[in-house]
N, C-alpha and C positions, 0 to 999 in steps of 0.2 A: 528373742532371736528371730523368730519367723518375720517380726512385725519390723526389724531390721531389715531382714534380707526382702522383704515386700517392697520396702519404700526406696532403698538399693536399687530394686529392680525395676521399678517405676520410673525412677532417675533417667536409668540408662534409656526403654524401652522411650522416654516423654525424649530425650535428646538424639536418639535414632531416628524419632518420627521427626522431630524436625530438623534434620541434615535430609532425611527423605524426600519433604516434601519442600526442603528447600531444592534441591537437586530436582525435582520434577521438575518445581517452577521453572528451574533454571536453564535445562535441559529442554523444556516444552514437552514432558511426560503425561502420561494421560490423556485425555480427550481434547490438548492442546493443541494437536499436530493430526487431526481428525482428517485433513484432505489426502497424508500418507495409509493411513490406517482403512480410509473407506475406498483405498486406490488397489491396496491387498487385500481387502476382504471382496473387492470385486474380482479379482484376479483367482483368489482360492477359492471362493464359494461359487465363482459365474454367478452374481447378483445383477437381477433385472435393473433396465433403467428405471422403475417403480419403488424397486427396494432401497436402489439406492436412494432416492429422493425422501423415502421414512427413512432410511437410516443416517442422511447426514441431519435431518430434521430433531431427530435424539440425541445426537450428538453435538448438535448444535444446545439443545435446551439444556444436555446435562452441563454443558461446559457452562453456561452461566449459573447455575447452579453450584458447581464444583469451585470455581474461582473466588467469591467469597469466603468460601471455606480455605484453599490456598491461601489466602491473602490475613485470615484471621491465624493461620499457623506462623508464617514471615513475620505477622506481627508481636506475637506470643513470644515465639525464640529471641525475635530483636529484645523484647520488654525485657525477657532474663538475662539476655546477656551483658543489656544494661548495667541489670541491679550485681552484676559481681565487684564485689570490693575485698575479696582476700580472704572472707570468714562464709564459712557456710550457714544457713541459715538451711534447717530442715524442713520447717513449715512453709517457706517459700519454695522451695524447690520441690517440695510437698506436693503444693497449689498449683506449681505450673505443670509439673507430670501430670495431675489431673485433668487440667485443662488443656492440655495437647491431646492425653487420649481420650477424650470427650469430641475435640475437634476432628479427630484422626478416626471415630468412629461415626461421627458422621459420614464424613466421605467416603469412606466404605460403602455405607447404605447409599450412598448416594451413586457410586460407581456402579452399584449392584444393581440398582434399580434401571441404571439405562444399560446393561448387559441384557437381563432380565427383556426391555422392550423391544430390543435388538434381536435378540433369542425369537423372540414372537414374531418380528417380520419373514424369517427366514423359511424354508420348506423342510418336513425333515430329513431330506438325503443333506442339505446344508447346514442343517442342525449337526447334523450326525458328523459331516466333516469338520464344522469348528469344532466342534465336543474333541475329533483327534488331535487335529490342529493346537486348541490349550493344551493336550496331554504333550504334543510333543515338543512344545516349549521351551520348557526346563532343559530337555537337553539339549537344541539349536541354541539355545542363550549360551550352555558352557561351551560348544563347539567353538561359537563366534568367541565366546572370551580367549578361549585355549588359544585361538588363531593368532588374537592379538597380542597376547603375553611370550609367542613364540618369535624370536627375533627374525628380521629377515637374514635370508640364509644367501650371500653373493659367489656365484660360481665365480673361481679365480681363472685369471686369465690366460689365456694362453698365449 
């Protein structure tokens, strides 16, 4: 039963990572879109002309870095969705949940690490403000979503 519900669970979490990381690609998620990302962190943090030149400089390195990995997930998911023919085959869909969360933990570490170098250029009253800045995140993301799933509302006319 467990050994069930494991490889179940693998299933999904190996095809969640790659709708994920196809929608980054797709979207330009991640260290993609670094010229928006190092335009607000200049904006939030008052980052020196200094810092910002280390921090597009990491941002630049992790992206090639990252993009390989992107590009080994697109092809993973392609490969599987290939091989569907109508029957399931457990040890393939086995293999690939492995090798997506294998891929998918790489880039983790790999995200982490240029966070990590980024964290380091900053001072810590700027530390201290990104530190808030992630915490408040989560709930600017549902704001904005809530915004958008709210119809627009038209005054009627008079």
């Amino acid at each position: 039963m467990h050994k069930k519900f494991f490889i179940a669970t693998a299933i999904v979490l190996a095809l969640a990572a790659g709708l994920a990381a196809s929608a980054a690609t797709r979207y330009g998620g991640g260290y993609g879109r670094h010229g928006g990302m190092l335009k607000r962190m200049t904006r939030e943090l008052n980052l020196t002309d200094a810092q910002q030149t280390q921090i597009k400089s990491i941002m630049m390195a992790e992206k090639a870095k990252i993009q390989p990995l992107k590009q080994q997930l697109r092809q993973n998911a392609q490969a599987e969705n290939a091989s569907i023919n109508g029957t399931f085959d457990q040890a393939q869909a086995t293999a690939f949940a492995g090798k997506q969360t294998q891929i998918m933990g790489d880039l983790i570490v790999e995200k982490e690490r240029g966070k990590s170098q980024i964290y380091a250029v900053l001072t810590p009253d700027q530390r201290q403000k990104a530190l808030q800045l992630m915490q408040e995140r989560p709930e600017r993301w549902e704001q904005h979503r809530h915004r958008k799933s709210q119809p627009t509302q038209q005054t009627p006319e008079k």
